[in-house]
C-alpha positions in Angstrom: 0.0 0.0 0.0 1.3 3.6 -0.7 2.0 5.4 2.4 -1.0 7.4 2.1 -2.7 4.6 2.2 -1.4 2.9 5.1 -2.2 5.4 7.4 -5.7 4.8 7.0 -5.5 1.3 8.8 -3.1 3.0 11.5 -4.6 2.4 15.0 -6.7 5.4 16.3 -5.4 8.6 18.0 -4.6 8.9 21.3 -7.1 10.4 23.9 -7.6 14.1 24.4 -9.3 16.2 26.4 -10.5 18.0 23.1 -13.8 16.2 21.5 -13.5 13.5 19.2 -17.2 14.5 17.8 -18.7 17.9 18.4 -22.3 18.8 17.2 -23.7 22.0 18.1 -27.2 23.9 17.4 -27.9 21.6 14.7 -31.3 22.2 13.0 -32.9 19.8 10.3 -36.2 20.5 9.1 -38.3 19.0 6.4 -41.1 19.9 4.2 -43.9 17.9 3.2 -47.1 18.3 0.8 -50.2 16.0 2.2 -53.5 16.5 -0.3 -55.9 18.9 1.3 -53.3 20.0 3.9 -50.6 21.7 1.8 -47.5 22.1 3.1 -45.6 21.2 6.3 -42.3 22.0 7.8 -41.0 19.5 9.9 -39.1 20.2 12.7 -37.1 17.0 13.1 -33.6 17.9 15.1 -33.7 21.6 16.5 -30.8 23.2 18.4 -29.2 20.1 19.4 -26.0 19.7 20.6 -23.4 17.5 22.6 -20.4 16.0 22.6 -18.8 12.3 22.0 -15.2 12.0 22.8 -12.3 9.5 22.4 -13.0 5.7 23.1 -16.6 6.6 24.4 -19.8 5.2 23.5 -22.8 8.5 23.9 -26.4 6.5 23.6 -29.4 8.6 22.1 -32.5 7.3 23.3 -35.9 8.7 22.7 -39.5 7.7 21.3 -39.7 7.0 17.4 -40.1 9.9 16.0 -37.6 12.6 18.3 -35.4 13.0 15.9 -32.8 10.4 16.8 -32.0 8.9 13.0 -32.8 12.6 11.6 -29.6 13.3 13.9 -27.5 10.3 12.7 -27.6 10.9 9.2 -27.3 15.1 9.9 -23.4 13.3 11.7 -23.0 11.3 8.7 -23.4 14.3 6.2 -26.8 12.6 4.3 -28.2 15.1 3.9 -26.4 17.9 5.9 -28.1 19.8 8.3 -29.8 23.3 7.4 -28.3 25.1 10.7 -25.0 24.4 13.2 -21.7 22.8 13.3 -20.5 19.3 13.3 -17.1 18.8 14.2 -15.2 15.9 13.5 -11.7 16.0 15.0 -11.8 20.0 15.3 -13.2 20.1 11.1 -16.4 21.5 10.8 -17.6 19.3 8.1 -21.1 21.1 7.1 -19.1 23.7 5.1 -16.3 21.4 3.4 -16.1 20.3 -0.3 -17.5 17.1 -1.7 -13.9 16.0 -1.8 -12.6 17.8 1.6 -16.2 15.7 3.4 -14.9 12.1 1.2 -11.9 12.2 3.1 -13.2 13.6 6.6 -15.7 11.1 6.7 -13.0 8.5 6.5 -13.2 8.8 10.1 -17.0 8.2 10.5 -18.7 5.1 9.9 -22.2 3.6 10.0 -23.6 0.2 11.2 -27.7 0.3 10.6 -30.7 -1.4 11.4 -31.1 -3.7 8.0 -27.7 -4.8 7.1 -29.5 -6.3 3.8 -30.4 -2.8 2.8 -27.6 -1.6 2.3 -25.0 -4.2 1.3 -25.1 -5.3 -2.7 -27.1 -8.9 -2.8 -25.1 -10.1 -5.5 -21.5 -9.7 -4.2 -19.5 -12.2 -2.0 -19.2 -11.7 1.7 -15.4 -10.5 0.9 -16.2 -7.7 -1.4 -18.5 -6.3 0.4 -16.4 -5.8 3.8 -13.5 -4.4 1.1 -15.8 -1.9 -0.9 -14.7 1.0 1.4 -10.9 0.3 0.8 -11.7 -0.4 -3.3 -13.5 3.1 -3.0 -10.8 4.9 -1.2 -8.3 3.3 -3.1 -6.8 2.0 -0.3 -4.2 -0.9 -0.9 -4.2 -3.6 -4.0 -6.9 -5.8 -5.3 -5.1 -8.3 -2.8 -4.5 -6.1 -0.2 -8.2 -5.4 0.3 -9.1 -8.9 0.2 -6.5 -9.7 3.0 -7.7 -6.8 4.9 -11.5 -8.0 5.0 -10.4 -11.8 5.5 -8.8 -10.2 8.7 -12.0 -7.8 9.5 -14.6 -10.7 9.3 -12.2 -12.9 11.7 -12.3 -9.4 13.7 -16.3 -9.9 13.8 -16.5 -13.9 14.3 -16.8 -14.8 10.8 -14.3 -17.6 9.3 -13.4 -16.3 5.9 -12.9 -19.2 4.5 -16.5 -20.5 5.7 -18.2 -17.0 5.1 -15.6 -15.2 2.5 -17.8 -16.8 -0.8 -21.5 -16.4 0.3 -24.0 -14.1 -0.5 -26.0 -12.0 2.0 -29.1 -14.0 1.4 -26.9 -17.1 2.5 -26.6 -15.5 6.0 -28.7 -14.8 9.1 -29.2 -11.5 10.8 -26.6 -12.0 13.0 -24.2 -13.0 10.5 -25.3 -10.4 8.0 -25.1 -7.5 11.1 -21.4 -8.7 11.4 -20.7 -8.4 7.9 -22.1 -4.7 7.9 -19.6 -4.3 11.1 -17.0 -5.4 8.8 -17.5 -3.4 6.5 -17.6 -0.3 9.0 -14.1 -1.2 10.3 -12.6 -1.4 6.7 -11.1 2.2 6.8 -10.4 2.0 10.5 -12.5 4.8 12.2 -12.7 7.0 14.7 -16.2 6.7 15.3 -18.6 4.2 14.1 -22.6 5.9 14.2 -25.0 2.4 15.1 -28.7 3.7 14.5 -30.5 0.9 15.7 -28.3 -1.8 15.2 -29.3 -4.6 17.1 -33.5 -3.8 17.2 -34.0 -6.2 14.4 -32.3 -8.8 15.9 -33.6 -12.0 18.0 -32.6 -11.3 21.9 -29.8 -13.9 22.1 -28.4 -12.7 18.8 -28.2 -8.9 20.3 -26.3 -10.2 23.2 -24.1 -11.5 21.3 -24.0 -8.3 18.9 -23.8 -6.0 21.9 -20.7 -7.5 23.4 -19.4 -7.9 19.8 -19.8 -3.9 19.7 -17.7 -3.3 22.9 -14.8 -6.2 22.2 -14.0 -4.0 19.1 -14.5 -0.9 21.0 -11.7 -2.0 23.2 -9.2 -3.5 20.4 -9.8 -1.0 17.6 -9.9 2.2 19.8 -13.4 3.1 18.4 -16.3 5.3 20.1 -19.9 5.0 18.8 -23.1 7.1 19.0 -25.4 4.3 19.6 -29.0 5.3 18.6 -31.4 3.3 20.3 -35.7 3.2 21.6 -34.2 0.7 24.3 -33.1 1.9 27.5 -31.8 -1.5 28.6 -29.3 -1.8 25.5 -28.6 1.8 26.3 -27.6 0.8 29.8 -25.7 -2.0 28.7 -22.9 -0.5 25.8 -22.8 3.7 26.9 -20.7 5.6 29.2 -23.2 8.5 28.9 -26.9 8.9 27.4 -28.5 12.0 25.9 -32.5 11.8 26.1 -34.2 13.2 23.2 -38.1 14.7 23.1 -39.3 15.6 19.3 -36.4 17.3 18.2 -34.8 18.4 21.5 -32.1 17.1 24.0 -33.7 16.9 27.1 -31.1 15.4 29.4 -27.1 14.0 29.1 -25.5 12.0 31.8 -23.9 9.6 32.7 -25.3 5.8 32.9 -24.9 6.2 36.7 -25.9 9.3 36.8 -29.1 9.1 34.3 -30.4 5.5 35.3 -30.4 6.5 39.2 -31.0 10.3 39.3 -33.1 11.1 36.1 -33.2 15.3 36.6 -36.0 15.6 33.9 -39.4 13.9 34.1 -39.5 12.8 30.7 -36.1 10.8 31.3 -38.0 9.5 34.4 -41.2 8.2 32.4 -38.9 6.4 29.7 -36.8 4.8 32.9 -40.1 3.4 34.4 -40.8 1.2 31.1 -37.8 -1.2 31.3 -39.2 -3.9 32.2 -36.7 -5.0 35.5 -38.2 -1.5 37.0 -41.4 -2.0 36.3 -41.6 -5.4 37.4 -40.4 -4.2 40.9 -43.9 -3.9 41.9 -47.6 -2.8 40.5 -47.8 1.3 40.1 -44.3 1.7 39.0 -44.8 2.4 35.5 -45.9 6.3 34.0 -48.1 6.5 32.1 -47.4 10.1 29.9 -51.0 12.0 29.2 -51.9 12.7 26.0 -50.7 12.5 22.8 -46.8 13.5 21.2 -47.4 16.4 20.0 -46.7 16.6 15.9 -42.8 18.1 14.9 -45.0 20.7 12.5 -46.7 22.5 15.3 -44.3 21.7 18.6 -45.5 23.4 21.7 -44.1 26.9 22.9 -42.2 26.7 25.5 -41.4 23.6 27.0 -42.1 20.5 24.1 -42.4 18.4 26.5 -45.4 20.9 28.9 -48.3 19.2 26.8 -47.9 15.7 28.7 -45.8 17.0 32.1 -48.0 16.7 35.3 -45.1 19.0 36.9 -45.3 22.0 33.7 -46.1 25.2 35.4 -47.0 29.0 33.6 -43.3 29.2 32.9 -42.8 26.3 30.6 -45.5 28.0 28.5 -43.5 30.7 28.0 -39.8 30.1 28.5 -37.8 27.2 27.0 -35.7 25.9 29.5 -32.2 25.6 28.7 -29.5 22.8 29.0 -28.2 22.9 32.7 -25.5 21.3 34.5 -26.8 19.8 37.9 -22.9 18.4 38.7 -20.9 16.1 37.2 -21.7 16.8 33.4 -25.4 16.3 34.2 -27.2 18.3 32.1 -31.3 18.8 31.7 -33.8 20.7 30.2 -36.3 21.5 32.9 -37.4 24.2 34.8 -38.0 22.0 37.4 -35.6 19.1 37.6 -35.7 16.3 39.7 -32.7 17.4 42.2 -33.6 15.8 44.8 -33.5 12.4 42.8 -37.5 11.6 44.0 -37.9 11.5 39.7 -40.0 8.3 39.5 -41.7 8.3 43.3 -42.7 12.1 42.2 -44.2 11.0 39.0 -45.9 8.6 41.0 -47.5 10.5 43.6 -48.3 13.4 40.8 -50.4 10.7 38.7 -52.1 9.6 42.3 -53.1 13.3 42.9 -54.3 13.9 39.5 -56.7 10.5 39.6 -58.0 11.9 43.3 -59.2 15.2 41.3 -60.6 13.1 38.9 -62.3 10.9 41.1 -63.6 14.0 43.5 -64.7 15.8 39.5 -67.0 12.8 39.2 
């Protein structure tokens, strides 16, 4: 390989204190034309920002439809997003080139949900793992094959059992590794998972999930993991950012997040795993209403419209990102401090069916 080349499948930078991945006031809207409606703008991501740095994994949890994916791809350049900065090793990449972005992006990879979807039917199990490097022009024909036999060991896959057959001759584990694979091809700084295991049978995720942090640990890598499940949040992140149609609500730490939620939306989502709510009947919050739609979010607070705590204020004022200690940060005019989030939920959905009742 020339030496250009090579230092592509060098092993990843040391740790600094500086960011690996910086995203700030991103905005990504959308507009859409419904018969006898007209048009809609979306508000899919809006002012987000946070930070992933070297060797970490940052979960983004949230209900389908907050703007997690939107967010992903807005990271991954496809499309870019209308507003904000996303830095990649100190590069801003939203202004770059086509060319300047090709080889910036080097550094950023992408596992997703359907491995089939995106991976050529046709080709081999070895070409598709070296398409990055036969793309970049990394290396000789040989090269890249040698390089991929080596990635698919990497993943659990024999090359010379797996090398020859065609993604239809694979399950969705084995097709999820290949996509893995084909991540690690150009060894990267950060690998962006939306959804990665959701698809999967429950043994086969455990077995995906500890794939994800063995490589983590021998490749140097970080991830944003983008996930609905709290549980497979808990399991692969140093630090989770909660997100609430089109907002970051909350960013802690697992500790931090999973035992001291500040925000009661973060609270709500941590009552539905199922090993809290099975602690006993009651335990689980049930959120009023409806999500409100991305076209029309609520002023104020997004989050007011189905908050038994909101108050005149969150009408009004949007409550910035605060840090409670600790690189704990929420959204909430009033947090959870005190840590009572779920036994304050509790008792507030207790007074409100006493009104009720007394109403009646």
């Amino acid at each position: 390989m020339t030496e250009d080349s090579t230092s592509v499948l060098d092993g990843a930078e040391a740790k600094t204190d500086e960011p690996l991945l910086r995203v700030t006031d991103v905005v990504q809207t959308y507009t859409l034309f419904s018969p006898g409606i007209g048009r809609r703008t979306i508000q899919a991501v809006s002012g987000v920002s946070f930070d992933v740095h070297t060797e970490e994994t940052l979960a983004l949890v949230g209900e389908s439809g907050c703007g997690k994916s939107t967010l992903a791809r807005c990271v991954l350049q496809s499309p870019r997003p209308q507003a904000g900065a996303i830095e990649f090793r100190g590069t801003n990449l939203v202004p770059l080139k086509e060319r300047e972005l090709s080889k910036a992006l080097r550094g950023i990879q992408a596992v997703f949900q359907d491995p089939y979807s995106s991976i050529d039917p046709h080709w081999h199990v070895l070409d598709i793992v070296a398409e990055p490097l036969r793309i970049h022009k990394v290396g000789t024909p040989k090269e890249r094959l040698d390089r991929a036999a080596e990635l698919l060991e990497a993943v659990g896959l024999s090359p010379s059992l797996y090398g020859r057959r065609r993604p239809r001759e694979l399950s969705g584990g084995q097709g999820q590794r290949v996509a893995i694979a084909r991540a690690l091809a150009l060894n990267p700084l950060l690998v962006v998972c939306d959804e990665p295991v959701s698809s999967l049978d429950v043994s086969v995720q455990a077995q995906i999930l500890n794939l994800f942090e063995d490589l983590k640990q021998n490749f140097g890598l970080s991830y944003l993991f983008i996930t609905h499940d709290l549980a497979v949040a808990k399991h692969v992140s140093d630090r989770v950012a909660v997100m609430y149609l089109g907002k970051v609500v909350e960013i802690g730490s697992v500790l931090d997040l999973f035992d001291r939620p500040l925000h009661p939306y973060s609270a709500a989502l941590l009552s539905a795993i199922p090993e809290r709510s099975s602690e006993g009947r009651g335990k689980r919050i049930a959120l009023r209403g409806d999500l409100p739609s991305a076209a029309d979010p609520p002023s104020g607070c997004r989050f007011r419209t189905r908050c038994a705590f909101a108050q005149d204020v969150c009408t009004v004022e949007e409550p910035p990102l605060r840090d409670f200690g600790n690189g704990h940060l929420a959204a909430c005019h009033f947090p959870f401090t005190d840590g009572s989030g779920q036994e304050a939920w509790i008792a507030a959905g207790a007074e409100e069916l006493a009104e009720a009742s007394a109403v009646n």
